[in-house]
C-alpha positions as CSV (number, residue, x, y, z in Angstrom):
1,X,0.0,0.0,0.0
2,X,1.9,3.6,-0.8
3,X,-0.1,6.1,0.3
4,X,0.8,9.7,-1.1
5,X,-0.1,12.6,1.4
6,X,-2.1,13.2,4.7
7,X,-5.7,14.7,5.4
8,X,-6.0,17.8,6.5
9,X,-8.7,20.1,8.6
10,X,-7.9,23.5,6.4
11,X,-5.8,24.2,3.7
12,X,-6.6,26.8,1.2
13,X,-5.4,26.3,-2.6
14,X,-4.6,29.5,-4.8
15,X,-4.8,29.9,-8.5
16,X,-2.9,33.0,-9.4
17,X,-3.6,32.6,-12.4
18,X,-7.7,33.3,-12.0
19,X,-7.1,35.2,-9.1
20,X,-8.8,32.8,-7.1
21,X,-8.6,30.7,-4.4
22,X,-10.3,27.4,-3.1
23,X,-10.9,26.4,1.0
24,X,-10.5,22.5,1.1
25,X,-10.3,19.9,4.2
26,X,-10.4,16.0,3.5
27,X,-9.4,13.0,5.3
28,X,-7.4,9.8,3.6
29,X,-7.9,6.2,5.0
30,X,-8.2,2.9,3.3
31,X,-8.7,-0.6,4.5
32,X,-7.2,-4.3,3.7
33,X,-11.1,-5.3,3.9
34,X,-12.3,-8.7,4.9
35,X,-11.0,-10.4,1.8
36,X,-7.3,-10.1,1.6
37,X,-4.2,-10.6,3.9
38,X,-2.4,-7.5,1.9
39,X,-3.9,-4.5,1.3
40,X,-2.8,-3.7,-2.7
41,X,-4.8,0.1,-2.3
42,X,-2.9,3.1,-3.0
43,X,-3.7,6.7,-2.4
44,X,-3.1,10.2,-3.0
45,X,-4.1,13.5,-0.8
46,X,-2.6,16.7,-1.9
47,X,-4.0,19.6,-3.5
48,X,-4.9,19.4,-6.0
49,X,-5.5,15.7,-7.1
50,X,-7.0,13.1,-4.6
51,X,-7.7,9.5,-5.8
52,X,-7.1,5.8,-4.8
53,X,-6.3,3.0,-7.1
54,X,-7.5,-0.4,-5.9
55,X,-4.8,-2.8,-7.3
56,X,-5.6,-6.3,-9.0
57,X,-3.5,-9.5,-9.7
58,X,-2.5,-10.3,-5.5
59,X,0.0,-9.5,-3.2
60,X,3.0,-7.3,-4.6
61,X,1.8,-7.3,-8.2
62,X,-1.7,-5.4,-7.5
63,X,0.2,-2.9,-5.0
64,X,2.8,-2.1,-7.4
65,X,0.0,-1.7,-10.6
66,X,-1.9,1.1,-7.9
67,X,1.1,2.4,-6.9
68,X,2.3,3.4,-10.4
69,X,-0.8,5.0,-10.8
70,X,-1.0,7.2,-7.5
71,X,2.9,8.3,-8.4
72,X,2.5,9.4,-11.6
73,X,-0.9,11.3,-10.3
74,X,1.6,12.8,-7.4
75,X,3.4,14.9,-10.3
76,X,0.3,16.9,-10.7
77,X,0.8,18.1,-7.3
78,X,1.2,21.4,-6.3
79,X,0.3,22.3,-10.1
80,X,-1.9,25.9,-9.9
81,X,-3.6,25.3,-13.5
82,X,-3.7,21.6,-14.2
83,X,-5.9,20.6,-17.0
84,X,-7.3,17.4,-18.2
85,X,-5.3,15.9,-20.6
86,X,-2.8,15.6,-17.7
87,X,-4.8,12.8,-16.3
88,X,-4.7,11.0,-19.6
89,X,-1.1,11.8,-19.6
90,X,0.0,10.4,-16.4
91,X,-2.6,7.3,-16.2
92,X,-0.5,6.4,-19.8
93,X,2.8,6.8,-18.4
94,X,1.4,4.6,-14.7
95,X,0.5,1.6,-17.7
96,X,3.8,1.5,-19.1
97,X,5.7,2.2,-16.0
98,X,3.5,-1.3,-14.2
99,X,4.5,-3.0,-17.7
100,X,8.6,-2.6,-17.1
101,X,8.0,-4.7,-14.0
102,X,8.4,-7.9,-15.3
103,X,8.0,-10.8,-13.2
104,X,6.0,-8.6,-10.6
105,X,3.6,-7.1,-13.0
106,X,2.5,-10.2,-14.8
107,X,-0.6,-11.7,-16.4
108,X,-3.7,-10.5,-14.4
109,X,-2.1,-7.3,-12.4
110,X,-4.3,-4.4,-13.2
111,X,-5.7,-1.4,-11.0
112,X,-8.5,0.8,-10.8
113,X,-8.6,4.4,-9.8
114,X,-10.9,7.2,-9.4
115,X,-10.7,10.3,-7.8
116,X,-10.8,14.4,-8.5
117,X,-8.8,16.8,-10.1
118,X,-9.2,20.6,-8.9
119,X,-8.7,22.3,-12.1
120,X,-9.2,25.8,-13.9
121,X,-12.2,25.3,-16.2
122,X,-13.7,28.2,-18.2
123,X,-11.6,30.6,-15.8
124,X,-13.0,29.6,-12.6
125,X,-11.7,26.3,-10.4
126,X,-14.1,23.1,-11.2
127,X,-13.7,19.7,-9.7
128,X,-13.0,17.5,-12.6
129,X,-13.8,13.7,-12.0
130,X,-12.7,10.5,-13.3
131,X,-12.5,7.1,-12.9
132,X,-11.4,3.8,-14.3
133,X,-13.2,0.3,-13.4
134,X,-15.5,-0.1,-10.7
135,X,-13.7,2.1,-8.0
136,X,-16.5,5.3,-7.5
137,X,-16.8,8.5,-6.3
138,X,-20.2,9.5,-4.6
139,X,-21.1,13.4,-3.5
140,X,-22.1,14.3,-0.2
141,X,-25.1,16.8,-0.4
142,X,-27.4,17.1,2.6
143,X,-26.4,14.1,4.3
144,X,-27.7,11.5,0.8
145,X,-25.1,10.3,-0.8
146,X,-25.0,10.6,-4.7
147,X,-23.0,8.2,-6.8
148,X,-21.6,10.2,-9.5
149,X,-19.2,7.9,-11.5
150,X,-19.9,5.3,-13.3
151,X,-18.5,1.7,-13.3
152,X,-16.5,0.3,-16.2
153,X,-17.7,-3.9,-15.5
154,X,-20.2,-6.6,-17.8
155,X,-23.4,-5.7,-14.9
156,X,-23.0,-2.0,-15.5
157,X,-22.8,-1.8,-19.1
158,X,-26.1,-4.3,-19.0
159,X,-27.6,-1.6,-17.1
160,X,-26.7,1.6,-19.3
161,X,-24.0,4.1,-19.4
162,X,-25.4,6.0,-16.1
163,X,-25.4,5.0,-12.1
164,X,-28.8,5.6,-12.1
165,X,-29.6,4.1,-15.5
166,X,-33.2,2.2,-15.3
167,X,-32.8,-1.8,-14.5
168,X,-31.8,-3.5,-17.6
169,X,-30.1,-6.2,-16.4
170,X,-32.1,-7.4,-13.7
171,X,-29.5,-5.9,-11.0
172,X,-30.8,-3.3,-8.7
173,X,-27.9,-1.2,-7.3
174,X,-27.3,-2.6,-4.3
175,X,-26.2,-6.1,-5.4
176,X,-24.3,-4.4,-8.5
177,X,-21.0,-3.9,-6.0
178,X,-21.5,-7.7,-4.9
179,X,-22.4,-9.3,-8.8
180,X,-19.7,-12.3,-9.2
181,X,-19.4,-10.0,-13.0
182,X,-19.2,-6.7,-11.8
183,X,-15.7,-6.0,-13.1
184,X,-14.5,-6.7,-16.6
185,X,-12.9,-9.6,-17.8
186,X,-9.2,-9.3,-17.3
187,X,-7.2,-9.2,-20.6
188,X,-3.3,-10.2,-21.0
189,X,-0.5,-7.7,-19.8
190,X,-0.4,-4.8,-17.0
191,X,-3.2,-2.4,-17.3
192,X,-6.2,-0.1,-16.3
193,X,-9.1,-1.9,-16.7
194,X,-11.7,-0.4,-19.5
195,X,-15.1,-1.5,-20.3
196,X,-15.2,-4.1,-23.1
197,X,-15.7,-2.1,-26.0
198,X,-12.5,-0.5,-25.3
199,X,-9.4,-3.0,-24.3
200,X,-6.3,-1.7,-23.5
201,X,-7.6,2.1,-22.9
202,X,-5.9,4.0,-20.6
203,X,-7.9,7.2,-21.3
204,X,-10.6,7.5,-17.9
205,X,-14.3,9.0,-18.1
206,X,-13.9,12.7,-17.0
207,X,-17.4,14.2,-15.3
């Protein structure tokens, strides 16, 4: 598990370049679960990208796939106008940095990730979403929580392209997370899993 920054109770982020600037506290935690011995997470906290990467393919080879990812997401720290296309960019360079481990980062290793990006868009700071594979990130309005990405696995794309897509597939929500398909068939090779339509992509949905 690498874990890339700490929460924090206050911490305000500038953009000199709008002139403006954004009041932010968060915490950062993740858990082994009830599954596994080794917990192959990997995280990132500091303004202004946040995300976790649940790695896949056991022990060492799923913690190294998510830690590529979280430390190629770490050079956008710091950054006062990030833009989109460096997510692309650096979830690219994470797939061909897990594919020079060879003989850690076999057949099977993978990762997800999702996780915001606090970036100038249209000249004012927008949080700028995205995910790849069934890892999710929900908003917190009013005490309801709202899932707002949507997973990349053979039940979801049964049930449409939305979270709150009508039942197609005879799935309600609440077994979705638990479906024995809910994540995509693994292909051959280190990598960010994609839906099936789209092998190999590293490129995540941006909301």
């Amino acid at each position: 598990m690498t874990q890339i920054g700490q929460g924090s109770g206050g911490f305000e982020v500038a953009f000199p370049s709008v002139n403006k600037t954004v009041s932010l506290a968060w915490a950062a935690l993740t858990d082994t679960g009830h599954r596994r011995e080794v917990n192959e997470d990997s995280l990132i906290s500091v303004p202004p990208i946040f995300a976790v990467a649940d790695g896949m393919g056991g022990h060492s080879a799923g913690d190294v796939a998510s830690a590529a990812v979280v430390n190629r997401l770490a050079e956008l720290a710091g950054r006062d106008s990030p833009q989109n296309a460096a997510i692309n960019t650096a979830l690219g360079l994470a797939v061909t940095d897990m594919a020079s481990g060879v003989g850690v980062t076999d057949l099977g290793t993978g990762t997800t990730v999702t996780g915001a990006l606090l970036a100038i868009v249209s000249g004012a700071p927008h949080w700028v979403v995205f995910n790849i594979g069934d890892s999710r990130v929900y908003l917190l309005t009013s005490g309801v929580l709202e899932q707002i990405t949507v997973d990349h696995s053979v039940v979801q794309e049964a049930r449409g392209r939305r979270p709150d897509h009508p039942r197609r597939s005879g799935c309600p929500p609440a077994r979705q997370y638990h479906h024995p398909r809910r994540r995509v068939p693994r292909g051959s090779g280190p990598r960010l899993p994609r839906p099936a339509r789209e092998p190999g992509n590293a490129s995540p949905d941006l909301l």
